[in-house]
C-alpha positions in Angstrom: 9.4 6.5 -26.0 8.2 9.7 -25.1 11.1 12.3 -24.2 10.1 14.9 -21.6 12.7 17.8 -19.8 13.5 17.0 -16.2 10.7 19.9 -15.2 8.0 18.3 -16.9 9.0 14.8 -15.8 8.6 17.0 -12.1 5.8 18.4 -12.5 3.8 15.1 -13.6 5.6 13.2 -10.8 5.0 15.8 -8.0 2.1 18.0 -8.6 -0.2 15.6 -10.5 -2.8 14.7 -8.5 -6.0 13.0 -10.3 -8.1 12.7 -7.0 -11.3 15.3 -6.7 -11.5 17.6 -3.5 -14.0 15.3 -1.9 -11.9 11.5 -2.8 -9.3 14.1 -0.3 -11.3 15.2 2.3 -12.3 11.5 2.8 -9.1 10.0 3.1 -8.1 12.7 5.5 -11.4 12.2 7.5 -10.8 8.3 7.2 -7.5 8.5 8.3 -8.5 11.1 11.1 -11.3 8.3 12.1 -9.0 5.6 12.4 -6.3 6.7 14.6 -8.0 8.2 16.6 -10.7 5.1 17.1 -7.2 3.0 16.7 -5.7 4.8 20.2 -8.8 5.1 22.0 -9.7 1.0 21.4 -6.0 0.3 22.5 -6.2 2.5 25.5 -9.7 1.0 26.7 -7.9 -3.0 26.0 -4.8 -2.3 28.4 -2.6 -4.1 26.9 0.2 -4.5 30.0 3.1 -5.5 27.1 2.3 -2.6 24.9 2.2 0.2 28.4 5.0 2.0 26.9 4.0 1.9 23.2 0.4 1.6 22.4 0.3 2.3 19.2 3.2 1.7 16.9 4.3 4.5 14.6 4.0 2.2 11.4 0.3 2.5 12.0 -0.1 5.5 10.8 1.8 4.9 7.5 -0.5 1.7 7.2 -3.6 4.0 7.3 -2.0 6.5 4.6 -2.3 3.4 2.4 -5.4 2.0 3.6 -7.2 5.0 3.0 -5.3 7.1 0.3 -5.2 4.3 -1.7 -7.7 1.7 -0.4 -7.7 -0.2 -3.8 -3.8 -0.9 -3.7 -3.1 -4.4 -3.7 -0.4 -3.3 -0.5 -3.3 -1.7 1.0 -5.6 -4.9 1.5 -6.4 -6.9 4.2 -4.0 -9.5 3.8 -0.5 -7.7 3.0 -2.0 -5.2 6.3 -1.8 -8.2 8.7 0.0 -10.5 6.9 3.0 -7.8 6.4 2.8 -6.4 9.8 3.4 -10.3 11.5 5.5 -11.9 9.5 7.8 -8.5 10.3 7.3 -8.8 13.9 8.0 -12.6 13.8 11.4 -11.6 11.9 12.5 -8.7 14.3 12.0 -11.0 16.8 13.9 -13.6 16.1 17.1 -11.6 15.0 16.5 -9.8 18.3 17.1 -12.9 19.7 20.0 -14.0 17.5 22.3 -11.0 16.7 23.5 -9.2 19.5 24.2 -6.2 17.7 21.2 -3.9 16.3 22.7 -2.3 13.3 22.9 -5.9 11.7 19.8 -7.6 13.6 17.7 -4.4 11.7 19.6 -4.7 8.4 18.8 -8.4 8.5 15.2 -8.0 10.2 14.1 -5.6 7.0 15.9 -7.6 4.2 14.4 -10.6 5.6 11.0 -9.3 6.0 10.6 -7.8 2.6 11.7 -11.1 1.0 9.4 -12.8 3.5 6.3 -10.7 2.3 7.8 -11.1 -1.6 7.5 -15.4 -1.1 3.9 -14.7 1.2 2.3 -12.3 -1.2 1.6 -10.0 1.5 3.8 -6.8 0.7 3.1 -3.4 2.5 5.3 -1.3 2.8 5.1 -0.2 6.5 5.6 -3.6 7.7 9.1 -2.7 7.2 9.1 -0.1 9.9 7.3 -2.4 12.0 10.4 -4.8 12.2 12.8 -1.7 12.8 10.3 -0.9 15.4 11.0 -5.1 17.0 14.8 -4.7 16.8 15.1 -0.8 18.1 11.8 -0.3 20.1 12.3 0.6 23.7 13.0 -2.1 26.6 9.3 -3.5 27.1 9.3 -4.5 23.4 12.8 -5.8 22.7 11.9 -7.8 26.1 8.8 -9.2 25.3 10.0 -11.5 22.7 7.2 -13.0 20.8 4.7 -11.6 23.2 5.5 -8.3 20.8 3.7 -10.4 18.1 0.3 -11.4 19.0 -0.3 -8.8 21.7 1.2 -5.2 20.4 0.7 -5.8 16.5 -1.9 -8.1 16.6 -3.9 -5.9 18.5 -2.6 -2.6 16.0 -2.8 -4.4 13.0 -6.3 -5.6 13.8 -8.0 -3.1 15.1 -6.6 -0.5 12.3 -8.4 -3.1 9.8 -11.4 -3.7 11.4 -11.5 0.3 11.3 -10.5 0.6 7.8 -13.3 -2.1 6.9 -16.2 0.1 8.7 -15.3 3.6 7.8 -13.9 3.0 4.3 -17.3 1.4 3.6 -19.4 4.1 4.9 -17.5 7.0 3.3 -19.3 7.7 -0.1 -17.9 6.0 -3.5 -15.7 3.5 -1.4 -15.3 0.2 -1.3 -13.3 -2.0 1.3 -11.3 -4.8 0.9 -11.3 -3.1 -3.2 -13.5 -5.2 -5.7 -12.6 -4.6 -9.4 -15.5 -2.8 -11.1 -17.3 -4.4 -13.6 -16.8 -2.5 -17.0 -16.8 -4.0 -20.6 -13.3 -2.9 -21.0 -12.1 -5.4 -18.4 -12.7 -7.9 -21.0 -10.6 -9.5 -23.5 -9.2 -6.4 -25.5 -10.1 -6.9 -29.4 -8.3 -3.9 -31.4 -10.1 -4.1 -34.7 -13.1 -3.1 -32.4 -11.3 -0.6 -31.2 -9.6 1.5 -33.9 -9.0 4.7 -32.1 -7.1 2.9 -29.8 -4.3 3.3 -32.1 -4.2 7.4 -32.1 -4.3 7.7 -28.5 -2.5 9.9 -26.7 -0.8 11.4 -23.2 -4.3 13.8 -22.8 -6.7 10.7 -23.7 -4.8 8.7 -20.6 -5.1 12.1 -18.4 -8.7 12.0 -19.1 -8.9 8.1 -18.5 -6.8 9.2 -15.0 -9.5 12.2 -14.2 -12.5 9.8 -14.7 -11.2 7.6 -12.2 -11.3 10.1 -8.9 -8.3 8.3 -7.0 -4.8 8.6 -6.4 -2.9 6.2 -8.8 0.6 6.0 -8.3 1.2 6.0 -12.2 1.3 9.7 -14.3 -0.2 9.5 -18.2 3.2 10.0 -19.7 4.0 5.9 -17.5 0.9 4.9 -18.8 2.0 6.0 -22.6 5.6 3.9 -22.4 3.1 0.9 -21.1 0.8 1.5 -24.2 4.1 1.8 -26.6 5.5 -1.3 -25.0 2.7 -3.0 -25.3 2.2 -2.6 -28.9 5.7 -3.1 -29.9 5.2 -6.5 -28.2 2.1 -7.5 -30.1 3.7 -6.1 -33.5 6.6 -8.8 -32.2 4.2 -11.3 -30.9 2.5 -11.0 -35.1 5.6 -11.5 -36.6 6.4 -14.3 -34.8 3.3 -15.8 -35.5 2.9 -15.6 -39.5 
């Protein structure tokens, strides 16, 4: 595998960034969009159980996702709702059980991320949303299940309907994420594709560049893929003769 110093490994971890100027500006105008239409929905809807926490903090990590990254499998519609109540259904419940919050939180996160594992629904601030059930203040720990279908119901589905409308209207997006059609999604032939075989950390850069979004993967991951790959096929050959 490729060998880099810890400051180059750095450097393509931290300060890579694929995205164009524009792909930014939208996901910081999308974002800026949907919290603010997020609070100002909730504020209009009153909801009594939510007076002293209308919009929960995991929110905003939801829309980093949903519009950083709007093509991230954790950033769909599903794993958005899904995540976020299934979590709340957890906190809930070890509310209820455990008496003590350091292990009713410890048990309301492990449980939820091997809840969204099983339910295919994994997004990441779902987590905070069942720290948020066990440790919120006295109207949520309170409400019991009305926390559920009332607080992040009302979050959850609102941020998404937002996501769906702006996302779709900003230019070169496209919400819940559809895989583009391209002849390369087909079944990958290597004697029609010779060069394939020379390529290299600055031909996956390029391949990164062209794509004008923020992938959480850096050329030099994409390389060790490649490598791994082909030593699997060279195995797979072997095997096979």
């Amino acid at each position: 595998m490729t060998q880099l110093s810890f400051w180059q490994r750095w450097r393509q971890r931290f300060m890579a960034n694929h995205a164009s100027i524009s792909e930014k500006c939208a996901a910081a105008t999308g974002a800026l969009l949907s919290i603010a239409g997020l609070m100002i929905v909730l504020d209009w809807l009153k909801i009594p159980a939510a007076s002293n926490m209308l919009v929960l903090a995991s929110m905003g990590a939801s829309t980093f996702l949903l519009f950083v990254v709007p093509h991230s499998p954790m950033a769909q519609p599903w794993p958005l709702v899904g995540g976020h109540l299934t979590t709340a259904i957890i906190a809930v419940i070890c509310t209820q059980l455990l008496p003590s919050p350091i292990w009713a939180t410890a048990l309301a996160v492990g449980l939820s991320v091997f809840a969204m594992h099983l339910l295919h629904c994994l997004h990441p601030p779902a987590a905070a949303t069942a720290m948020i059930g066990v440790l919120g203040d006295e109207v949520v720990t309170l409400s019991g299940f009305t926390f559920v279908y009332s607080i992040v119901l009302a979050n959850c589905g609102v941020l998404l309907i937002l996501a769906l409308i702006i996302n779709n209207l900003l230019p070169g997006r496209c919400y819940p994420w559809r895989q583009r059609h391209h002849p390369h999604h087909q079944q990958f032939n290597p004697a029609q594709h010779p060069q394939a075989l020379s390529l290299n950390e600055a031909d996956f850069r390029k391949a990164l560049d062209s794509m004008d979004a923020v992938i959480d993967v850096s050329e030099t991951d994409l390389v060790d893929l490649y490598e791994f790959a082909v030593e699997h096929a060279e195995d797979r050959l072997k095997i096979s003769k």
